[in-house]
C-alpha positions in Angstrom: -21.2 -95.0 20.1 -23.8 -97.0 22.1 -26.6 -97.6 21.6 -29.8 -97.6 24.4 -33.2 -98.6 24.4 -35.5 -96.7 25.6 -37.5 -98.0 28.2 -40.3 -100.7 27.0 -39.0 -100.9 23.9 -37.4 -104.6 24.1 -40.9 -105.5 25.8 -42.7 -104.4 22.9 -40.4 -106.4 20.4 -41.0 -109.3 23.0 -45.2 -108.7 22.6 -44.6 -108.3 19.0 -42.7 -111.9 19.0 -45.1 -113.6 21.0 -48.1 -112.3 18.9 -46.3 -113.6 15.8 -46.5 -117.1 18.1 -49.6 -116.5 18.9 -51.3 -116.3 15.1 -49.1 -119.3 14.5 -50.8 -121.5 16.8 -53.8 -120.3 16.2 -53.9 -121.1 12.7 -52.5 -125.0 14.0 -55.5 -125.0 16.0 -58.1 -124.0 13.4 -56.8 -126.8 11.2 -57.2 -129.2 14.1 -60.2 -128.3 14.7 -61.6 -128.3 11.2 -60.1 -132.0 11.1 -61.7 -133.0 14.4 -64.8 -132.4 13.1 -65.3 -134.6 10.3 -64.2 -137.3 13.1 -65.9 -136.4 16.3 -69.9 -135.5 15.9 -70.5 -131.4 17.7 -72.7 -133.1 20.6 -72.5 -136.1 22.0 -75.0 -136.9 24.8 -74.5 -139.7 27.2 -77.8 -141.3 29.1 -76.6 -142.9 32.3 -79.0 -145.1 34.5 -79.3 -144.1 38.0 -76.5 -146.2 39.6 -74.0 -145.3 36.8 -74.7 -141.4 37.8 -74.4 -141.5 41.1 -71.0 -143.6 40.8 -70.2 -141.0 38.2 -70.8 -138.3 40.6 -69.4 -139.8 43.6 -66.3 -140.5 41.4 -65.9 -136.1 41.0 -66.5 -135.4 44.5 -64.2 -137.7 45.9 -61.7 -139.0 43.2 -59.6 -142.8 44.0 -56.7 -142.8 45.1 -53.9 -144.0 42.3 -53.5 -147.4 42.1 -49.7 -148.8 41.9 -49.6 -149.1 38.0 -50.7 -144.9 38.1 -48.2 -144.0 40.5 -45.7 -146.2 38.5 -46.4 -144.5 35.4 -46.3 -141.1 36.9 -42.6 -141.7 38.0 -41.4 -142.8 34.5 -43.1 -139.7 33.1 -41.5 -137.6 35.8 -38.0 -139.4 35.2 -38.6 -139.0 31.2 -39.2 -135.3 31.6 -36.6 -134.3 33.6 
């Protein structure tokens, strides 16, 4: 005798699974973040003088181009990953 499934049902075992994840993780995340916060302080406010803002700002809007040792390190990430 076989068996079927009706339809959805193996997407529902696969939403049930990835909940199960889900509460997992979170529950790694809470206990990161409870630890990161005896070690970072909630707010941190830096005061920049004029030129550092606008080299700040200029730096967003129009971002370098990577430099040799960047593109170098991207490659042997790449290469590692694969």
């Amino acid at each position: 005798m076989r068996k079927t499934r009706r339809r959805g049902e193996g997407l529902c075992s696969a939403k049930r699974s990835a909940s199960l994840g889900r509460a997992e993780r979170r529950g790694e995340v809470a206990n990161l973040l409870r630890d990161a916060q005896h070690v970072f302080p909630k707010e941190r406010i830096t005061i920049l003088s004029d030129r550092d803002r606008k080299v700040f700002l200029s730096m967003l809007e129009k971002p370098p181009h990577p430099n040799e040792a960047l593109r170098k390190a991207g490659a042997t990430y790449k290469r590692e990953r694969a």
